[in-house]
C-alpha positions, 0 to 999 in steps of 0.5 A: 230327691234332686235339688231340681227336683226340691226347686219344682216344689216352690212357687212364686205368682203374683197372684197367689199369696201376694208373690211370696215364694210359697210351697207347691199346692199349699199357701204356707211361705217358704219364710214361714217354714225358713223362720220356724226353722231359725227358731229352733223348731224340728222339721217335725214339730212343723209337720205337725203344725203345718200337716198339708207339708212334708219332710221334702217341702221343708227340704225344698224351703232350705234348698230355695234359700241356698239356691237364691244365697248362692245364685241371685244375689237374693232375688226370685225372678218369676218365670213367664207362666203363672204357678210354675216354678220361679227360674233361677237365673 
């Protein structure tokens, strides 16, 4: 899966889980799976706990992450459509 493709599985809205970068079609934060992640928790012990996700959402929340590191200075810019993915700038 391209990192374009990883970028699309994000979303941001005002109006859905308080503006929170969240994965595509669940209300689970990208925080909650990066927090998991910085536990020490195996992608797959995630799945198991969180089992609407998959292996490439936790690869989406990790993509995320970096693009915003590398990109936005840690910023999310929301795009001008509601549940579509956020824009980098």
């Amino acid at each position: 899966m391209t990192h374009k493709q990883l970028l699309a599985r994000v979303c941001v809205d005002p109006e859905i889980c308080a503006g929170r970068p969240y994965i595509r079609g669940t209300r689970i934060y990208v925080a909650i799976i990066l927090d998991a992640l910085s536990e020490g928790f195996a992608p797959e012990e995630i799945i198991d706990h969180y089992p609407c996700l998959d292996f490439d959402d936790i690869q989406a929340a990790l993509t995320y992450a970096s693009h915003l590191a590398q990109n936005n200075y840690g910023l999310a810019i929301l795009s001008g459509n509601r549940n579509s993915p956020f824009q980098l700038r």
